[in-house]
LUMLUMDREN-2810 file (N, C-alpha, C; in Angstrom, 1 decimal):
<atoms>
<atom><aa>X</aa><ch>A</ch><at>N</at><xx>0.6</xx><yy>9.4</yy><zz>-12.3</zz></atom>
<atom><aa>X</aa><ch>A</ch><at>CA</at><xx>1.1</xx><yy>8.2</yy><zz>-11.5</zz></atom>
<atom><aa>X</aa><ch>A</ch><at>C</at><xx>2.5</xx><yy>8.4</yy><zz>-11.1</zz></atom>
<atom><aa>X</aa><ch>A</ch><at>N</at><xx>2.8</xx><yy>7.8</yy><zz>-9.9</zz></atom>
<atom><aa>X</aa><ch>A</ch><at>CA</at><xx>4.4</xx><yy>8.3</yy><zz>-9.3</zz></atom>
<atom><aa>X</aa><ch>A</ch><at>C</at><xx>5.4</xx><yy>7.2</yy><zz>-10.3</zz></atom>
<atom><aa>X</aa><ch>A</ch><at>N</at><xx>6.6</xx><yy>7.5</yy><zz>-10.4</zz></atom>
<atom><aa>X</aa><ch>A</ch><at>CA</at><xx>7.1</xx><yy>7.1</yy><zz>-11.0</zz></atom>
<atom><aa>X</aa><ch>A</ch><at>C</at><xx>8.0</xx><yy>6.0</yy><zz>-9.5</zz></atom>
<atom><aa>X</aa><ch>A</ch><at>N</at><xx>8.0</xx><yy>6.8</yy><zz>-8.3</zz></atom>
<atom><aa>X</aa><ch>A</ch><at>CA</at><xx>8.8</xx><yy>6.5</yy><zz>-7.3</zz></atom>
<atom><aa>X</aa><ch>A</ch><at>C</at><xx>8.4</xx><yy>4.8</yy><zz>-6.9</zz></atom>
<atom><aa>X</aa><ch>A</ch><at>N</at><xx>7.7</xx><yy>4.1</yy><zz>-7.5</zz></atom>
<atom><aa>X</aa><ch>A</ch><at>CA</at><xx>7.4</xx><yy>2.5</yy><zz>-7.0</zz></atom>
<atom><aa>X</aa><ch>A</ch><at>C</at><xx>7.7</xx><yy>1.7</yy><zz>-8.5</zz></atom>
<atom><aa>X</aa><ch>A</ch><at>N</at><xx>8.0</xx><yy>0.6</yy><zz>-7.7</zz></atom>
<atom><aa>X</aa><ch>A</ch><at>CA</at><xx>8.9</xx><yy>-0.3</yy><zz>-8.5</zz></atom>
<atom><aa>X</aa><ch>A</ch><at>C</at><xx>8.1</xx><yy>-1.1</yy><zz>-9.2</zz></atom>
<atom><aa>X</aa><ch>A</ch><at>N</at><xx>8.2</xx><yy>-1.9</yy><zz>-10.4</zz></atom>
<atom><aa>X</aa><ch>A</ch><at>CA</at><xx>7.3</xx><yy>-2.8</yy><zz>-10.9</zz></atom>
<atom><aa>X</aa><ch>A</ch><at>C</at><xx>7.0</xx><yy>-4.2</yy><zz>-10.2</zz></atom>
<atom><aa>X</aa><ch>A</ch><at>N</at><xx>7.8</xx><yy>-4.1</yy><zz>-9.1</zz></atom>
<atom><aa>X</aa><ch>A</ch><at>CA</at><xx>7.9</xx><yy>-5.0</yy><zz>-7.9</zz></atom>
<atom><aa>X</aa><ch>A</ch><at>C</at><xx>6.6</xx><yy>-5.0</yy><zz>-6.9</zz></atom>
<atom><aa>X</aa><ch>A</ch><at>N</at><xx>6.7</xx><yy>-3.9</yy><zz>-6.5</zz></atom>
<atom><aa>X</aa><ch>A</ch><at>CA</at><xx>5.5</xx><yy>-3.6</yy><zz>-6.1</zz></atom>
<atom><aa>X</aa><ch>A</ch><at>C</at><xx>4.3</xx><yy>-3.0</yy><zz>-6.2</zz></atom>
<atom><aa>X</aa><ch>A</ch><at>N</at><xx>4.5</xx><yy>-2.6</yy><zz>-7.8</zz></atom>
<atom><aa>X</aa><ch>A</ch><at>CA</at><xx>3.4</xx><yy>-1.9</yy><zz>-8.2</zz></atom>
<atom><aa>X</aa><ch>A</ch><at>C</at><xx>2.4</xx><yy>-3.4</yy><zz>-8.6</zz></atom>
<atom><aa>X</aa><ch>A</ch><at>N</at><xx>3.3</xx><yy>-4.3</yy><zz>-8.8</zz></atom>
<atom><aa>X</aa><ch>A</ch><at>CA</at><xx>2.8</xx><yy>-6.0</yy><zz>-9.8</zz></atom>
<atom><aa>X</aa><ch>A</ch><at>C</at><xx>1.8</xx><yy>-6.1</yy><zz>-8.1</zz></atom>
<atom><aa>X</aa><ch>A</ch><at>N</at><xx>2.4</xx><yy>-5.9</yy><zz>-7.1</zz></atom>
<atom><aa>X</aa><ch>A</ch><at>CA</at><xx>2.3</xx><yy>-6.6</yy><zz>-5.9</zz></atom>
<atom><aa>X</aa><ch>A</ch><at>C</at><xx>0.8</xx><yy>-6.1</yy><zz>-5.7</zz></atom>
<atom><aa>X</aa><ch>A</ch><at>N</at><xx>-0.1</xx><yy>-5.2</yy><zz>-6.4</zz></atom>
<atom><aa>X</aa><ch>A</ch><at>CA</at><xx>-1.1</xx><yy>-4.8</yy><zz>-5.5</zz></atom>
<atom><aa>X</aa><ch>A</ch><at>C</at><xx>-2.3</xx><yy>-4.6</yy><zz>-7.0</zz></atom>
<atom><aa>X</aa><ch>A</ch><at>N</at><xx>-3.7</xx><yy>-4.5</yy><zz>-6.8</zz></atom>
<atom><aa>X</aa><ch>A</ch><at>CA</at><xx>-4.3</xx><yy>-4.3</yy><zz>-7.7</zz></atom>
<atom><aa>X</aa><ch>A</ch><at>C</at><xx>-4.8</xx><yy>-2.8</yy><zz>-7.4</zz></atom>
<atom><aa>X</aa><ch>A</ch><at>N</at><xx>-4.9</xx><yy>-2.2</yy><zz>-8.6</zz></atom>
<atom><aa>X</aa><ch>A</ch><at>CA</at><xx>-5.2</xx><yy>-0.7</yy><zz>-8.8</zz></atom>
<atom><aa>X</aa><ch>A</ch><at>C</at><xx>-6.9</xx><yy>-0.7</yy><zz>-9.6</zz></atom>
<atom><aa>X</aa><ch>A</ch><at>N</at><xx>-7.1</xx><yy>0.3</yy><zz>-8.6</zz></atom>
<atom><aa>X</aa><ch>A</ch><at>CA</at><xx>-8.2</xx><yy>0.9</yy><zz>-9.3</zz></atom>
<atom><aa>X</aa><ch>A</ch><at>C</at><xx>-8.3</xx><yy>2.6</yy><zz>-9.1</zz></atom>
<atom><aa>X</aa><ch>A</ch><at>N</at><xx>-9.2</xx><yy>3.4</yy><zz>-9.4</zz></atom>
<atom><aa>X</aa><ch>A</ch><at>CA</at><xx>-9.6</xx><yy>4.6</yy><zz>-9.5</zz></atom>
<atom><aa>X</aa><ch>A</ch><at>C</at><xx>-10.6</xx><yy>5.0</yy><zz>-8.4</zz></atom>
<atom><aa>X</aa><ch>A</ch><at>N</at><xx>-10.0</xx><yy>5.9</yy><zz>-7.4</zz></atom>
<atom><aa>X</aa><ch>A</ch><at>CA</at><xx>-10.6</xx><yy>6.1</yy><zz>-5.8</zz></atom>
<atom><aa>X</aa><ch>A</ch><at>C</at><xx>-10.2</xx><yy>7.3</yy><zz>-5.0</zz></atom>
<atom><aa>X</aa><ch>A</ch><at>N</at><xx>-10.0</xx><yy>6.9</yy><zz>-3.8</zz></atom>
<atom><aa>X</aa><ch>A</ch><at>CA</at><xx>-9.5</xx><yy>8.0</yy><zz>-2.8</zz></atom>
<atom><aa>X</aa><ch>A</ch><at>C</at><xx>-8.6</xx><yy>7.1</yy><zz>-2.2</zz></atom>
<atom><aa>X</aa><ch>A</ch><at>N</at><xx>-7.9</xx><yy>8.0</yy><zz>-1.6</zz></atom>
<atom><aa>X</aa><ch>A</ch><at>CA</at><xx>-6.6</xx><yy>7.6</yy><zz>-1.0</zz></atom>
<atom><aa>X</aa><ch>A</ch><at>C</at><xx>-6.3</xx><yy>7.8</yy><zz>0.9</zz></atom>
<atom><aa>X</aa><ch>A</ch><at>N</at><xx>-6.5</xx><yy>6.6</yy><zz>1.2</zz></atom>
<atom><aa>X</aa><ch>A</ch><at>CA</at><xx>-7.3</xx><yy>6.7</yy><zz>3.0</zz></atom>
<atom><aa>X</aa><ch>A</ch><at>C</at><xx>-5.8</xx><yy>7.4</yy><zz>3.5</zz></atom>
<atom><aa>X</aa><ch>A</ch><at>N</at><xx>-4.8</xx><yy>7.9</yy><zz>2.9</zz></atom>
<atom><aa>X</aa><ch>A</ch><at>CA</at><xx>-3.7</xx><yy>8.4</yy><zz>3.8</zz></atom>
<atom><aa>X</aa><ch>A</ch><at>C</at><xx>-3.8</xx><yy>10.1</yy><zz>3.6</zz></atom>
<atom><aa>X</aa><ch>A</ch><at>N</at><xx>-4.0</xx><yy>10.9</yy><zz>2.3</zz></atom>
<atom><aa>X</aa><ch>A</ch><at>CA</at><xx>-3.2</xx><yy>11.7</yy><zz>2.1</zz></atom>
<atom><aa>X</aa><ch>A</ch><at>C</at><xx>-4.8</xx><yy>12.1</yy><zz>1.3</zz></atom>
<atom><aa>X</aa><ch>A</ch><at>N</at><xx>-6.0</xx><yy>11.7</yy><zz>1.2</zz></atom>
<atom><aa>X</aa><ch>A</ch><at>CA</at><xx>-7.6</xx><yy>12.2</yy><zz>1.0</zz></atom>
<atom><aa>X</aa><ch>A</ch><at>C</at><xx>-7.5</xx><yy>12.8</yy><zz>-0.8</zz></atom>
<atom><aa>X</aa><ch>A</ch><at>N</at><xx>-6.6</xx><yy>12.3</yy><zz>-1.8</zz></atom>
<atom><aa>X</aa><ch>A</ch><at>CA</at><xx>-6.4</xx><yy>12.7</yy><zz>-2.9</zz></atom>
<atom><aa>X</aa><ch>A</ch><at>C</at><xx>-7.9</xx><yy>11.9</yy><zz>-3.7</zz></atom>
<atom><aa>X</aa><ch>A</ch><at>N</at><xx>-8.9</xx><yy>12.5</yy><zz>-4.1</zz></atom>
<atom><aa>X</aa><ch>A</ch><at>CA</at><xx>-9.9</xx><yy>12.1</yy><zz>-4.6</zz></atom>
<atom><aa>X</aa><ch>A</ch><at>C</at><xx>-9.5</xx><yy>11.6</yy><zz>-6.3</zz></atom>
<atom><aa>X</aa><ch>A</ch><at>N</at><xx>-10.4</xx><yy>10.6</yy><zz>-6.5</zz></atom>
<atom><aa>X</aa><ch>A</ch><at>CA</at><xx>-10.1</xx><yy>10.5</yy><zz>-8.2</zz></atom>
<atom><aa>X</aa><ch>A</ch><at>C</at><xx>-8.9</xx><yy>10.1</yy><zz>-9.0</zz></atom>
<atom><aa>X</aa><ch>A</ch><at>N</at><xx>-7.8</xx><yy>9.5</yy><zz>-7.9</zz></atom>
<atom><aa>X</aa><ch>A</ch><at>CA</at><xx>-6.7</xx><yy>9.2</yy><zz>-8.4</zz></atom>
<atom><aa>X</aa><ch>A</ch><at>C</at><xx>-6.4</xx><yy>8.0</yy><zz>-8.1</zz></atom>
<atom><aa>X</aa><ch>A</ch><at>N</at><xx>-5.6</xx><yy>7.2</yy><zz>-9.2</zz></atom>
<atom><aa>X</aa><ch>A</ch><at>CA</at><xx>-4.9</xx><yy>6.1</yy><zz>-9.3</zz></atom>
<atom><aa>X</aa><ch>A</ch><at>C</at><xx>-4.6</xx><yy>5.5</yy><zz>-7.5</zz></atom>
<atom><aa>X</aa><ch>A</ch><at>N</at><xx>-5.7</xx><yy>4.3</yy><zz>-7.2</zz></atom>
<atom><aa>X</aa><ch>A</ch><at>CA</at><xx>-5.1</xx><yy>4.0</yy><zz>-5.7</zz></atom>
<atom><aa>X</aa><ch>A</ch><at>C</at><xx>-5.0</xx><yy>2.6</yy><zz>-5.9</zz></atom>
<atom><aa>X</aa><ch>A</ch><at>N</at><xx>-4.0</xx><yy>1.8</yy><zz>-4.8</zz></atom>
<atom><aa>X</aa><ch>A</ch><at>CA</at><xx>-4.0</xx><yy>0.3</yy><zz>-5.0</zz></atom>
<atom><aa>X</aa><ch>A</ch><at>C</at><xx>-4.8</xx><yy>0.2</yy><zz>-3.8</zz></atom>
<atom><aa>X</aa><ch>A</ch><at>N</at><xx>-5.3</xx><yy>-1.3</yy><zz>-3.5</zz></atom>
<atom><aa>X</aa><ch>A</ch><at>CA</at><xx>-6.4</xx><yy>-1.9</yy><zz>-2.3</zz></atom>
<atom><aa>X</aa><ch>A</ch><at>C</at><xx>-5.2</xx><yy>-2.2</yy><zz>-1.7</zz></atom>
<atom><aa>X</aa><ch>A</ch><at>N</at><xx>-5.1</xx><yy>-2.0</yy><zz>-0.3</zz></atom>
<atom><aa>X</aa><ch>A</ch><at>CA</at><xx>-3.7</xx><yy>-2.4</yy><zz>1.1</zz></atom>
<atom><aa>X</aa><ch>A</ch><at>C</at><xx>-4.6</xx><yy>-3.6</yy><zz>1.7</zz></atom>
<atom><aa>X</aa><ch>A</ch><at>N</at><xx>-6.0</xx><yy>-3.7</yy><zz>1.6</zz></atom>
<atom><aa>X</aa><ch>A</ch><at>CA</at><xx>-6.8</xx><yy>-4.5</yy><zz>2.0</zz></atom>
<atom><aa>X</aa><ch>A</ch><at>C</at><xx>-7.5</xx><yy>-4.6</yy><zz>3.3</zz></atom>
<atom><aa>X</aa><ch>A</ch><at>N</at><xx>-8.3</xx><yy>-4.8</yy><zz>4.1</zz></atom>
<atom><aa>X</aa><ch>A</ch><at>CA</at><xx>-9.2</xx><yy>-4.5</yy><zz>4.7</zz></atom>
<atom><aa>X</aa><ch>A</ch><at>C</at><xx>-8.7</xx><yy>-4.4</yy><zz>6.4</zz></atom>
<atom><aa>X</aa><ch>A</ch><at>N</at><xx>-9.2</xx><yy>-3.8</yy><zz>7.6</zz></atom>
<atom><aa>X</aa><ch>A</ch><at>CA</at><xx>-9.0</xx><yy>-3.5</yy><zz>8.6</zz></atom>
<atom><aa>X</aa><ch>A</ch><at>C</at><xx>-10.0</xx><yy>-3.4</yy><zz>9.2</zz></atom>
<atom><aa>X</aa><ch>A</ch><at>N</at><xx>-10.2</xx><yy>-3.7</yy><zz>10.7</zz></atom>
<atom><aa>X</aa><ch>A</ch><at>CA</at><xx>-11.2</xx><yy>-4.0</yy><zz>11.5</zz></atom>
<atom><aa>X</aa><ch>A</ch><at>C</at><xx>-11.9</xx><yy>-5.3</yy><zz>11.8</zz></atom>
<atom><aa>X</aa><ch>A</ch><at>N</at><xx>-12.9</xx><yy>-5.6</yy><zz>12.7</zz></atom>
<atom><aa>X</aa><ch>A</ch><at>CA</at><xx>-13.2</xx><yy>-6.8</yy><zz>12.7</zz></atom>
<atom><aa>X</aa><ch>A</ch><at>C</at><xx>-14.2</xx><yy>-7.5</yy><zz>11.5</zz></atom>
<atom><aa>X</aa><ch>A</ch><at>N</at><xx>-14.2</xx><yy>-8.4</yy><zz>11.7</zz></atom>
<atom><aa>X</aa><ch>A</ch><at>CA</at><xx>-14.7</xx><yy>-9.0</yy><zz>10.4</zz></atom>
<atom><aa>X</aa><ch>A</ch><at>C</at><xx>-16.2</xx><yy>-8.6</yy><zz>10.1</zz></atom>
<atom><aa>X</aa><ch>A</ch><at>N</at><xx>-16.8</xx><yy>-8.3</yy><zz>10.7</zz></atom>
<atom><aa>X</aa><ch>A</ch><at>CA</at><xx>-18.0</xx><yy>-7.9</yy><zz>10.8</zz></atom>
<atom><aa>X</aa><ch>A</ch><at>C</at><xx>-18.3</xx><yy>-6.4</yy><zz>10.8</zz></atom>
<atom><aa>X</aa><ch>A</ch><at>N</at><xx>-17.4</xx><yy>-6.1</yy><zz>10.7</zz></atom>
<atom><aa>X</aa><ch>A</ch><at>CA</at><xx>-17.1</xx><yy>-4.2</yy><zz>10.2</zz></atom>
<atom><aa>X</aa><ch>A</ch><at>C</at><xx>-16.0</xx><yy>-4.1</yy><zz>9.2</zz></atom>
<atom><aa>X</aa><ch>A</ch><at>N</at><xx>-15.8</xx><yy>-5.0</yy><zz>8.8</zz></atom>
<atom><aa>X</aa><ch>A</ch><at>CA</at><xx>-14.5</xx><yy>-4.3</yy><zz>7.9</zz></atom>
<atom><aa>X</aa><ch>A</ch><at>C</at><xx>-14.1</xx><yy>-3.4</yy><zz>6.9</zz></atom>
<atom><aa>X</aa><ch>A</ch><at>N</at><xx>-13.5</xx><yy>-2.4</yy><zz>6.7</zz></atom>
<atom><aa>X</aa><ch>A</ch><at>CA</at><xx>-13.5</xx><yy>-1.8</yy><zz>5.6</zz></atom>
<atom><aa>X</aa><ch>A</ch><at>C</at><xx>-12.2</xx><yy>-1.9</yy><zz>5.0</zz></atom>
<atom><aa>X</aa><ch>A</ch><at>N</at><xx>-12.0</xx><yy>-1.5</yy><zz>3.6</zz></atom>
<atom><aa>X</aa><ch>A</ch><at>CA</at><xx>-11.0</xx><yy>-1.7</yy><zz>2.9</zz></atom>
<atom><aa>X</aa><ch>A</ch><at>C</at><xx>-10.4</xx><yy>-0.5</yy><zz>2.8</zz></atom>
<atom><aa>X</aa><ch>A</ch><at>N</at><xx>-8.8</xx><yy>-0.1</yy><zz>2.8</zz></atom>
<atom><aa>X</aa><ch>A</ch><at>CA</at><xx>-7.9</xx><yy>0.7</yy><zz>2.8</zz></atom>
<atom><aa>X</aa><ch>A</ch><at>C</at><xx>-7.7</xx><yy>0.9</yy><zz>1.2</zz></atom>
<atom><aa>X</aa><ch>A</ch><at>N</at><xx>-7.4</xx><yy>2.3</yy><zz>0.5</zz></atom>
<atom><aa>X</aa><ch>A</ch><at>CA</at><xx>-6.7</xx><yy>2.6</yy><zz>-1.0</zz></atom>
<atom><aa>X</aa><ch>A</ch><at>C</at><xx>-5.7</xx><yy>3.3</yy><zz>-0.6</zz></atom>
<atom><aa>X</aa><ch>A</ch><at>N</at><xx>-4.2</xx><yy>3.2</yy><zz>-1.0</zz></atom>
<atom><aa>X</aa><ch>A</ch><at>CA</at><xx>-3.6</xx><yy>4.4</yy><zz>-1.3</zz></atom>
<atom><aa>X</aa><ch>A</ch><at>C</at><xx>-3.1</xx><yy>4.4</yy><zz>-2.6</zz></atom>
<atom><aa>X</aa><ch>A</ch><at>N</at><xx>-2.6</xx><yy>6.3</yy><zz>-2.9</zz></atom>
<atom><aa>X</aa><ch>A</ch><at>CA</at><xx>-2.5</xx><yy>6.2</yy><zz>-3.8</zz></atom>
<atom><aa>X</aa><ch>A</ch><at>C</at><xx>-0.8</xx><yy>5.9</yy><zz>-4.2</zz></atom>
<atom><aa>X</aa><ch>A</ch><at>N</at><xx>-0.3</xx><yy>6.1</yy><zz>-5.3</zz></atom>
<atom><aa>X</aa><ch>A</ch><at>CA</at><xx>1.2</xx><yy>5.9</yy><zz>-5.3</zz></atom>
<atom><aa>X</aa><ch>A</ch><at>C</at><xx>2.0</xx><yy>6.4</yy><zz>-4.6</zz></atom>
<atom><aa>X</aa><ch>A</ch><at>N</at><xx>2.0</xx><yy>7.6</yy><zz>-4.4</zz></atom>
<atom><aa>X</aa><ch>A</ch><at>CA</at><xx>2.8</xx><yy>8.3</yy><zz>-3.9</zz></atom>
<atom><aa>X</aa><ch>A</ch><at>C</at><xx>2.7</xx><yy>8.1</yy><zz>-2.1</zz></atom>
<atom><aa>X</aa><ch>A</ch><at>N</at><xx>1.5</xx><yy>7.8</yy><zz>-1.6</zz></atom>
<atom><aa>X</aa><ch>A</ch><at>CA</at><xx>1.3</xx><yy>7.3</yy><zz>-0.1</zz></atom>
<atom><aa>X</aa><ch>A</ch><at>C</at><xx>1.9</xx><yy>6.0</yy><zz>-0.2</zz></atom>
<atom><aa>X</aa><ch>A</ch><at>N</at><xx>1.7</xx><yy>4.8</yy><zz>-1.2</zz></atom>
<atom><aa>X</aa><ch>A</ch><at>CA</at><xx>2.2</xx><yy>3.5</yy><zz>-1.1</zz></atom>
<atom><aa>X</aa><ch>A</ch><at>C</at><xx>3.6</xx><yy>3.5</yy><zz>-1.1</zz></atom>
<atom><aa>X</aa><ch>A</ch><at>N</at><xx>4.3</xx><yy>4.4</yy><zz>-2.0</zz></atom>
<atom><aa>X</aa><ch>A</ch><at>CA</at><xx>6.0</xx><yy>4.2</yy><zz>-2.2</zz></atom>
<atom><aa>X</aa><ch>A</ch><at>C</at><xx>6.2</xx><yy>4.6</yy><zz>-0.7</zz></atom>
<atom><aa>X</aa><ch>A</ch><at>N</at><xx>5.5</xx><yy>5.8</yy><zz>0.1</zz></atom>
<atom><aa>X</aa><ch>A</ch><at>CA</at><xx>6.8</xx><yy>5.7</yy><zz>1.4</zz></atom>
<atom><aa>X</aa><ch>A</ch><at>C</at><xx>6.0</xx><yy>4.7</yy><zz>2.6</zz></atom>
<atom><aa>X</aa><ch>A</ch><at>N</at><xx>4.4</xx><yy>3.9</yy><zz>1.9</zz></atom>
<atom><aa>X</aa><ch>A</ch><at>CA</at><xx>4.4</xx><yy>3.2</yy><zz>3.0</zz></atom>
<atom><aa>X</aa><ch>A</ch><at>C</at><xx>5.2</xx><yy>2.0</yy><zz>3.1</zz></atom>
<atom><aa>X</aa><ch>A</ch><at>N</at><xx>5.8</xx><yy>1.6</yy><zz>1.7</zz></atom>
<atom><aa>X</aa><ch>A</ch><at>CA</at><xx>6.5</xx><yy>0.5</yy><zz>1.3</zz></atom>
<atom><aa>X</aa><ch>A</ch><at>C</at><xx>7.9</xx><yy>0.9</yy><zz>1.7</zz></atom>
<atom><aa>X</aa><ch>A</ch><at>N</at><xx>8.9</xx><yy>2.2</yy><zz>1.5</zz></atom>
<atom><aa>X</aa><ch>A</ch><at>CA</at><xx>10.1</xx><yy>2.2</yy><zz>2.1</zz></atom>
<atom><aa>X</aa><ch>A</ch><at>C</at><xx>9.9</xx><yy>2.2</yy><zz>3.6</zz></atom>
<atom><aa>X</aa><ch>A</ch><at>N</at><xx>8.5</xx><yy>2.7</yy><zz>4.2</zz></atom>
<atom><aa>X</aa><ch>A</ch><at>CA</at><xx>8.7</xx><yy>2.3</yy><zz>5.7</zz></atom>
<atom><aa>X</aa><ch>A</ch><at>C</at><xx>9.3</xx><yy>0.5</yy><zz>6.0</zz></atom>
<atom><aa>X</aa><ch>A</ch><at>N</at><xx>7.9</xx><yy>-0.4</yy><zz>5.2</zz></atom>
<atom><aa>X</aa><ch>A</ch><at>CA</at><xx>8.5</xx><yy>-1.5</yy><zz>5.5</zz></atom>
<atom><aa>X</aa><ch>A</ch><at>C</at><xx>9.5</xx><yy>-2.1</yy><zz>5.2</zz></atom>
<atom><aa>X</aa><ch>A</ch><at>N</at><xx>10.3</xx><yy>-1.4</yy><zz>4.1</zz></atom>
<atom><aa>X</aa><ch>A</ch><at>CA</at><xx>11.9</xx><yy>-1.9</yy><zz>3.6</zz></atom>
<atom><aa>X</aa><ch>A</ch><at>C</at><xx>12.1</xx><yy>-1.6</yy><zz>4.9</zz></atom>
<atom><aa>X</aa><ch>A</ch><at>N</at><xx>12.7</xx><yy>-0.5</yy><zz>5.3</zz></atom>
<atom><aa>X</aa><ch>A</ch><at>CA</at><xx>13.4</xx><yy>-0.1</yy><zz>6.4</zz></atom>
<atom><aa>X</aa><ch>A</ch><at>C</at><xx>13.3</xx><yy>-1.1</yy><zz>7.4</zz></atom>
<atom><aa>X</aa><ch>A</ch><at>N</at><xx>12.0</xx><yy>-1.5</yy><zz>8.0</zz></atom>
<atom><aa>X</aa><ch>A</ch><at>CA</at><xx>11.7</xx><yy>-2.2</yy><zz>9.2</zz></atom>
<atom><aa>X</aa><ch>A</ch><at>C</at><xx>12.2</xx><yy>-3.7</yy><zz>8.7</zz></atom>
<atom><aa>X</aa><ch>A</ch><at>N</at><xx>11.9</xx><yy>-4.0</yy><zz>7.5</zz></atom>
<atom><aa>X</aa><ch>A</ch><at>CA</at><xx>12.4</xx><yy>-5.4</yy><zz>7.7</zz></atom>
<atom><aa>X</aa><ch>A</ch><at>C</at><xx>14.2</xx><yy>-5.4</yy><zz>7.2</zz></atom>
<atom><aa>X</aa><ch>A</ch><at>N</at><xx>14.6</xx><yy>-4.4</yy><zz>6.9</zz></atom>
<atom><aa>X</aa><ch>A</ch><at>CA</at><xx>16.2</xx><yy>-4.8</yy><zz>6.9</zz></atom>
<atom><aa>X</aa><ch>A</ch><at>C</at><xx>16.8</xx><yy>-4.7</yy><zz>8.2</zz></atom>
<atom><aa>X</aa><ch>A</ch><at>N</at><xx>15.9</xx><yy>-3.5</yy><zz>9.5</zz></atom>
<atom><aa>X</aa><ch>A</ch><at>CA</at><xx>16.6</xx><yy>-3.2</yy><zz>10.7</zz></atom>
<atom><aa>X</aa><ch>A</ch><at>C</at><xx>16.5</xx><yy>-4.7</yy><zz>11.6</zz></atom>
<atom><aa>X</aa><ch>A</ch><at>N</at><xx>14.8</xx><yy>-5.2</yy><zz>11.1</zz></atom>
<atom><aa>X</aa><ch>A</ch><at>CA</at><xx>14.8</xx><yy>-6.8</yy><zz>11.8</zz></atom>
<atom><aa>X</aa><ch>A</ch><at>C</at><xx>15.5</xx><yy>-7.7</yy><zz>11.2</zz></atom>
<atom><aa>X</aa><ch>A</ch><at>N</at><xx>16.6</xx><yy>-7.5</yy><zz>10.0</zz></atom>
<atom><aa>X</aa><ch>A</ch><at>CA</at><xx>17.4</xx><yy>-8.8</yy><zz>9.6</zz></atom>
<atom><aa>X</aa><ch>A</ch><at>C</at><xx>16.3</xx><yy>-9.5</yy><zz>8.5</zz></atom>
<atom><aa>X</aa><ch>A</ch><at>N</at><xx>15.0</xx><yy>-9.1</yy><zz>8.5</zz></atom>
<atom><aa>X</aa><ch>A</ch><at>CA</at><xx>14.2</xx><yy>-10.2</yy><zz>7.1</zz></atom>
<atom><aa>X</aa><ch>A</ch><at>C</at><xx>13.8</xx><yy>-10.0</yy><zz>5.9</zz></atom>
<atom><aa>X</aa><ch>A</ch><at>N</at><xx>14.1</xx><yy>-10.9</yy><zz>5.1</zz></atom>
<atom><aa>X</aa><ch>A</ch><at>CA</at><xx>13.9</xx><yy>-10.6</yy><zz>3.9</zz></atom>
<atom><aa>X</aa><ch>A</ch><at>C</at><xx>12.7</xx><yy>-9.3</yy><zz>3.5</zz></atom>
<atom><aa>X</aa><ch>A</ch><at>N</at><xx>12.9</xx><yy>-8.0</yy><zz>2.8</zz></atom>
<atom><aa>X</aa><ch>A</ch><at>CA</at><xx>11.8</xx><yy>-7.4</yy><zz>2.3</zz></atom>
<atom><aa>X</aa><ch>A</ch><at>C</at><xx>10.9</xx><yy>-8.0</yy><zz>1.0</zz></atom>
<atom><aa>X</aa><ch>A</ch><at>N</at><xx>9.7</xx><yy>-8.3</yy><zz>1.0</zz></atom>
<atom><aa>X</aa><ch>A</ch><at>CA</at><xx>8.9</xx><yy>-8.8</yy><zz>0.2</zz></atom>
<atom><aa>X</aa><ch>A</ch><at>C</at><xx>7.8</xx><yy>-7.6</yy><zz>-0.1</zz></atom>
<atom><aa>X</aa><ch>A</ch><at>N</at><xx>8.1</xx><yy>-6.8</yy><zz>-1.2</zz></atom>
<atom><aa>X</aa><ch>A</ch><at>CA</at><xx>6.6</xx><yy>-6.0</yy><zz>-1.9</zz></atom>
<atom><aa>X</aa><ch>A</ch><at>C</at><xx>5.2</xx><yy>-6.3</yy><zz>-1.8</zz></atom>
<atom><aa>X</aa><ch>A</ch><at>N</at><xx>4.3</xx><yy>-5.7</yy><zz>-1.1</zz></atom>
<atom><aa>X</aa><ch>A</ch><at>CA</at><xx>3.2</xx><yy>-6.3</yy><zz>-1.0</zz></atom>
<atom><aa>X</aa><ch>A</ch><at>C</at><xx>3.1</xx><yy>-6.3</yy><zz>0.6</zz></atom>
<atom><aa>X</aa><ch>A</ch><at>N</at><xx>1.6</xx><yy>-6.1</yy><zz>0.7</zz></atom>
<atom><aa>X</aa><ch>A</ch><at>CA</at><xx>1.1</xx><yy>-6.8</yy><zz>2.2</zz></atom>
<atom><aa>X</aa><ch>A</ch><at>C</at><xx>1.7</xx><yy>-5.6</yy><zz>3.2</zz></atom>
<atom><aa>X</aa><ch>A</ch><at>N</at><xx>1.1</xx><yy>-4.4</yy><zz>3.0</zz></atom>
<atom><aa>X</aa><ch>A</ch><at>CA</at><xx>1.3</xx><yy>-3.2</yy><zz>3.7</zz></atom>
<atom><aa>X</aa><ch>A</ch><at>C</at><xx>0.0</xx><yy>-3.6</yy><zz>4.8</zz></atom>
<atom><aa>X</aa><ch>A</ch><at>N</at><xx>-1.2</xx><yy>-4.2</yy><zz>4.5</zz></atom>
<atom><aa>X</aa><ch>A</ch><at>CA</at><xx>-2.0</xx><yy>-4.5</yy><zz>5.2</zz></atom>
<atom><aa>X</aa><ch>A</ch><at>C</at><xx>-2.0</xx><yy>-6.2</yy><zz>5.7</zz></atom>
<atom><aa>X</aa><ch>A</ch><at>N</at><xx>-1.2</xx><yy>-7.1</yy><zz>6.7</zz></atom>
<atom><aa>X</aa><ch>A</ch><at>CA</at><xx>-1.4</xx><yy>-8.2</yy><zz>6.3</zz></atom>
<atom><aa>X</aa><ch>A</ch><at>C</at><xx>-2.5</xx><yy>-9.3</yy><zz>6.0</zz></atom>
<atom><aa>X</aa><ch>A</ch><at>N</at><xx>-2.9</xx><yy>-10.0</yy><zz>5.1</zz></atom>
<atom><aa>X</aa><ch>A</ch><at>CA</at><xx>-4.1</xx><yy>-10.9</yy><zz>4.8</zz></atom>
<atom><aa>X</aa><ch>A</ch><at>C</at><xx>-3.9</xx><yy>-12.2</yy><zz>5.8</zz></atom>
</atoms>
């Protein structure tokens, strides 16, 4: 498991044991980002830690360049 994610946002997501829809790591520790597409096709997104820490410093970045608060969690929004 990466050490590179915070207890902030590791608390922020539920983990299970999967593949990882960014980086195709089979069998490894992934969190649910949560589902995508129309409701009626939806499928659910896993990454594993190491995909989630730089999907999460992406959105630090984006929300300090927009001025708003960063909040852990909700790489996929619900």
């Amino acid at each position: 498991m990466s050490t590179s994610l915070s207890e902030a946002v590791r608390s922020a997501y539920q983990w299970s044991t999967g593949s990882c829809f960014r980086c195709g790591a089979e069998g490894v520790e992934v969190a649910e980002l949560g589902p995508i597409g129309p409701a009626e096709q939806e499928i659910v997104l896993f990454a594993c830690a190491d995909c989630l820490a730089t999907l999460e410093a992406d959105r630090e970045t984006a929300a300090r360049r927009a001025g708003v608060p960063y909040i852990p969690g909700g790489v996929i929004p619900r």
